[in-house]
Every structure is written in structure tokens, then in C-alpha cells.
C-alpha positions in Angstrom: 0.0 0.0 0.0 1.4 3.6 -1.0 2.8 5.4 1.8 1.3 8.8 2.3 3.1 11.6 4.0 1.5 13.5 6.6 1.8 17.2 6.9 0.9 19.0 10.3 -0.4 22.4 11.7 0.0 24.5 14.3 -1.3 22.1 17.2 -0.1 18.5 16.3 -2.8 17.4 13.8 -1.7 15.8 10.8 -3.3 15.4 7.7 -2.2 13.0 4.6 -1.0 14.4 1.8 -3.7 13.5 -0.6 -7.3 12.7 0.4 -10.2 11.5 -2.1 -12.2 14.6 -3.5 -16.0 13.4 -3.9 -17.3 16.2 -6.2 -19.9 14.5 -8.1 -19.7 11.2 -6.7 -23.2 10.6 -5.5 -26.1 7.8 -5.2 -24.4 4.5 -5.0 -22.3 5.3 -7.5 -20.5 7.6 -5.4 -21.3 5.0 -2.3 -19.4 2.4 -3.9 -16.8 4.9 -5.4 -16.0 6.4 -1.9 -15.6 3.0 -0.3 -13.2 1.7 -3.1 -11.2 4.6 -2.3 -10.7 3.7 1.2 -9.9 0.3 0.4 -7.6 1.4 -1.5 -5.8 3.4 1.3 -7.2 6.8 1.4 -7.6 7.9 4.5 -8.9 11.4 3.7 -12.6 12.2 2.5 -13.4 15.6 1.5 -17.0 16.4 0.7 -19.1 19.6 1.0 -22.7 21.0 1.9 -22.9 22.5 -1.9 -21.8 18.5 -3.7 -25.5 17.4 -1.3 -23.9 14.1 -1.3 -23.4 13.4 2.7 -25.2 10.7 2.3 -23.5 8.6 -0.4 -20.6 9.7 1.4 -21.4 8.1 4.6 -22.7 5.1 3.0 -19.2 4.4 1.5 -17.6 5.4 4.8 -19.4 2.8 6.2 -19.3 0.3 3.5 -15.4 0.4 3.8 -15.0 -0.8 7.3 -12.7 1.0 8.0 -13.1 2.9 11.6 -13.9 6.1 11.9 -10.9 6.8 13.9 -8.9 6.1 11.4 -9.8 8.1 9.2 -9.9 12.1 8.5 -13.6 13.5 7.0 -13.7 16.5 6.4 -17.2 18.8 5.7 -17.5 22.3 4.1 -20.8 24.5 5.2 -21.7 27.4 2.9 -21.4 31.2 5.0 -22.1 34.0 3.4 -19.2 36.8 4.0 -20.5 38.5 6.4 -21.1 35.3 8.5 -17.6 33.8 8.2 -17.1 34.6 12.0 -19.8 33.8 13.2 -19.6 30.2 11.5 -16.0 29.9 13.0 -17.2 30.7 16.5 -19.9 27.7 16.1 -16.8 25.7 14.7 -15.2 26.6 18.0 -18.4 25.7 20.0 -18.9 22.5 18.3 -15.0 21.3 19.3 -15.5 22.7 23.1 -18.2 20.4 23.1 -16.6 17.5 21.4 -19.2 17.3 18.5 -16.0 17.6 16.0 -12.1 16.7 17.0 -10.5 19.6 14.2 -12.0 22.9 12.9 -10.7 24.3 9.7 -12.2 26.5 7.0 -12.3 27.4 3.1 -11.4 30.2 0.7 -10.4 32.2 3.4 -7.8 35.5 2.9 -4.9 36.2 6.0 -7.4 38.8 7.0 -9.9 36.4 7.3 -8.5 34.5 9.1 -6.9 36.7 11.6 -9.9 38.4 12.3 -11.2 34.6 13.2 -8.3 33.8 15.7 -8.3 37.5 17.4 -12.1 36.9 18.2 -12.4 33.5 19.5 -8.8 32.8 20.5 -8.7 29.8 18.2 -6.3 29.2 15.0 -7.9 26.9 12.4 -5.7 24.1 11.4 -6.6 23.9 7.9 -7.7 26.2 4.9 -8.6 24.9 1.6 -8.2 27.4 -0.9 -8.2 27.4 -5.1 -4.4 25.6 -5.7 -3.0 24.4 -8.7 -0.1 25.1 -11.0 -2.4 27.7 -13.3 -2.7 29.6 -9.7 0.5 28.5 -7.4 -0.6 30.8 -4.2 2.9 31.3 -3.6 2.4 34.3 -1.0 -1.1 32.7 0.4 1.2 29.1 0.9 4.0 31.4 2.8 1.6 32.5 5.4 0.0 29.3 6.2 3.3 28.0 6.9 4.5 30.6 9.0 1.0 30.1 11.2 1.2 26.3 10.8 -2.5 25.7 8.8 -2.4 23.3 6.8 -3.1 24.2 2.9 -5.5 21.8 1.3 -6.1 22.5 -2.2 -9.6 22.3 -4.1 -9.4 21.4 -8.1 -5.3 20.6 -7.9 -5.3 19.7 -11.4 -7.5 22.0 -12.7 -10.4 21.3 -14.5 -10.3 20.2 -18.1 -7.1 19.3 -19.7 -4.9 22.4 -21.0 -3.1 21.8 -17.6 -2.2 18.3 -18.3 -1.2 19.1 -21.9 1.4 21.6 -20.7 4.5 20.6 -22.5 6.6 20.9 -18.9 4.3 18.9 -16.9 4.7 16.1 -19.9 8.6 16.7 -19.7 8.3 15.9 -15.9 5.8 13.1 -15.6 8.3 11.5 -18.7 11.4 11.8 -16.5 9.6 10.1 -13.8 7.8 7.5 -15.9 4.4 8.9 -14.6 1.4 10.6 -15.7 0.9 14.5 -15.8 -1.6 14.3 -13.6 0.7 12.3 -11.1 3.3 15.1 -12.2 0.8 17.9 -10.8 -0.3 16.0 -7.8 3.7 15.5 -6.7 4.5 19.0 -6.9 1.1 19.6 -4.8 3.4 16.8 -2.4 7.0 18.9 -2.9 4.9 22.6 -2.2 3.5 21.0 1.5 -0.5 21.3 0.2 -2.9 18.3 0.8 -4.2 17.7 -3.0 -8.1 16.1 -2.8 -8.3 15.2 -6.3 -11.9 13.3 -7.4 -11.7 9.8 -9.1 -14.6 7.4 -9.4 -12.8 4.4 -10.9 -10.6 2.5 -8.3 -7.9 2.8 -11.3 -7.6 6.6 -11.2 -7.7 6.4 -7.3 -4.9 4.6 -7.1 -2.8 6.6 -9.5 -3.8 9.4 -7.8 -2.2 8.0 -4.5 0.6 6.9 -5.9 2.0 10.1 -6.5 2.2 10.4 -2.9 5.4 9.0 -3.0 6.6 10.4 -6.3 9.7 13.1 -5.1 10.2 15.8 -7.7 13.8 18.2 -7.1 13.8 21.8 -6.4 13.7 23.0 -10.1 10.7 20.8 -11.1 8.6 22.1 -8.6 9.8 25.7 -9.9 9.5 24.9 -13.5 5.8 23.9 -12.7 4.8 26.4 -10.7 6.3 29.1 -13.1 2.8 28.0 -15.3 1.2 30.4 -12.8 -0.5 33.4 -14.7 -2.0 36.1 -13.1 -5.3 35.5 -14.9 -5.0 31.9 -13.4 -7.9 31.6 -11.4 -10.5 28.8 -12.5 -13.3 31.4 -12.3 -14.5 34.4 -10.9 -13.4 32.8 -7.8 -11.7 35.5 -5.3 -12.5 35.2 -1.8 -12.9 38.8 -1.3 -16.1 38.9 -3.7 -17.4 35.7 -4.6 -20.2 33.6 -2.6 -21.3 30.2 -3.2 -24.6 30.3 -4.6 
């Protein structure tokens, strides 16, 4: 079984390096998907209230065998901006109280979360945030590592396949004898961010976990992420306007 490094935040909690994204993987379909996966040795599960697929999720979860404890699931809710705090302070409720055992948030800014931490007292331990080699998040990557949150990275390889067809992710996956979507996911590895990319067939979630353990040197990682563009957002995505419909 691939052996998955474990990155860790401020307070001692570890997360692996890549988890199973489950965007679109619903009805038993998704179940059975989801379960594979963790048979497979993923021992993250990333889902969200906007994907309305908690249930499929937890039905594979459960198909797997696999104990809870061993394993990390993480939920996104939906606040609006100007509710972001007062979301994080329920967060901070819900851990007092034992409902959850890590609190962590998504898309937010340093401001964001600063303002967070200096009204309840509490530092989030993860942040997943738009990450991939079209938008690197070089100074956004610095300060999470200097406040020990861990980075998680929503669509790490992009959607659609101009990405994959870049010709130095192709020069890199052919010095390694890998795919360029194994390429991407090991420089997500080299940069320190948890890549959650979604596969359905127990094939592509195995590749995907593989390139846990694929090591890229210093000037891969920098040839890759000089890809980024300025323009390099997925979408009209920027935390300091956008809200999830």
C-alpha cells in the first residue's frame, strides 16, 4: 500500500497528503466509489454542503470498514461573508463540546483568518483554498506555513485538460515515468499542500495515491509552478467577492 506523507499544523494534527475529493460522486455510484477509495488506502474524504452528497458519502464510509478513527472526514458549510465569524465561533463551539475533534475553513484571505483567531482565541488548522499550478498561491502558501494551517487544495489539477497538456508537466511526468496528472499531484506533495483530487474508478484512485510518493527536485517544482499566470484563477473565484450560490 502507498505510503502517504503526513503534513501538520499548528497544534499536532496531521493530515495525509492527498485525500479523495467526492465532487460529483453521488447515489451508489459515489457510495461504492468512496468506499473503493478507502480500500484502497485513502484515509482522507473531503465532501461539501454544496456537492448534497453526505449521504453517499457516509454510506461508502461505512461500506469500507474501516473505523472512523482512522480516518480524517472533512465537511464544508456554505457562509455568506459576512457570517464567516460567526460560522468559526460555532466551529469553536462544536469542538468545546466534542461534537467535531479539528475545525478548519475554506477560501479564506490572511485577513480572514486573523480576524477569526483575534475573536475567538482559536487558529484553524486547515484552509482549503483554489491551488493548482495555473494559480500556485505562492504568498497565500507562505503564510500558512509561517501560522502552521495546513493548505488543502480544491481542483489541484485544474479542470479540463490544457493543464495536463502543458508541454513541462509532460517533460516531468516523462522523467519520472508517470502521468501529468501524477506530475501535478507531486509537486502539490514537494509545495507541502494536501491535494483532494476526485476519481470514481478504483484505477484513477490509485494513480492518484501513488503520487504520494513520487519526489520531484527543487527545479521541477519551480519549473511547474512558473505555469502560474495572473489570470490563473479557475473562475471568478476571489475570496474577497465571490459567494457560493
Amino acid at each position: 500500500m502507498t505510503t502517504v506523507p503526513l503534513f501538520t499544523a499548528h497544534n499536532g494534527f496531521a493530515l495525509p497528503a492527498i485525500g479523495l475529493g467526492t465532487y460529483r460522486l453521488d447515489g451508489d455510484a459515489g457510495a461504492d466509489a468512496v468506499a473503493a477509495g478507502i480500500g484502497a488506502g485513502y484515509r482522507l474524504v473531503d465532501t461539501a454542503f454544496n456537492y448534497e452528497n453526505e449521504g453517499s458519502v457516509g454510506r461508502g464510509v461505512a461500506a469500507s470498514g474501516t473505523p472512523r478513527g482512522d480516518l480524517h472526514l472533512i465537511h464544508w458549510p456554505n457562509p455568506s461573508q459576512d457570517e464567516y465569524v460567526q460560522a468559526w465561533a460555532a466551529l469553536v463551539d462544536a469542538q468545546s463540546r466534542g461534537v467535531v475533534r479539528q475545525i478548519g475553513v475554506s477560501n479564506f484571505l490572511p485577513e480572514h483568518l486573523e480576524r477569526s483567531e483575534r475573536e475567538t482565541g482559536v487558529r484553524p488548522v486547515v484552509n482549503q483554498i483554489e491551488v493548482h499550478p495555473y494559480f500556485p498561491q505562492e504568498e497565500q502558501l507562505a503564510y500558512h506555513r509561517e501560522q502552521g494551517i495546513l493548505t488543502e487544495a480544491w481542483s489541484p489539477i485544474g479542470r479540463g485538460e490544457d493543464l495536463l497538456e502543458e508541454a513541462v508537466v509532460g517533460e516531468v511526468a516523462a522523467a519520472h515515468g508517470i502521468t501529468a496528472a501524477q506530475a501535478v499531484l507531486a509537486w502539490h506533495v514537494a509545495r507541502g499542500t494536501v491535494a483532494i483530487p476526485k476519481a470514481s474508478s478504483l484505477e484513477h484512485q490509485a494513480a492518484n495515491l501513488a503520487a504520494a510518493e513520487i519526489v520531484l527536485d527543487d527545479a521541477e517544482v519551480a519549473a511547474i509552478t512558473a505555469l502560474g499566470r495572473p489570470d490563473g484563477r479557475l473562475f471568478d473565484g476571489d475570496p474577497r467577492t465571490h459567494e457560493e450560490s
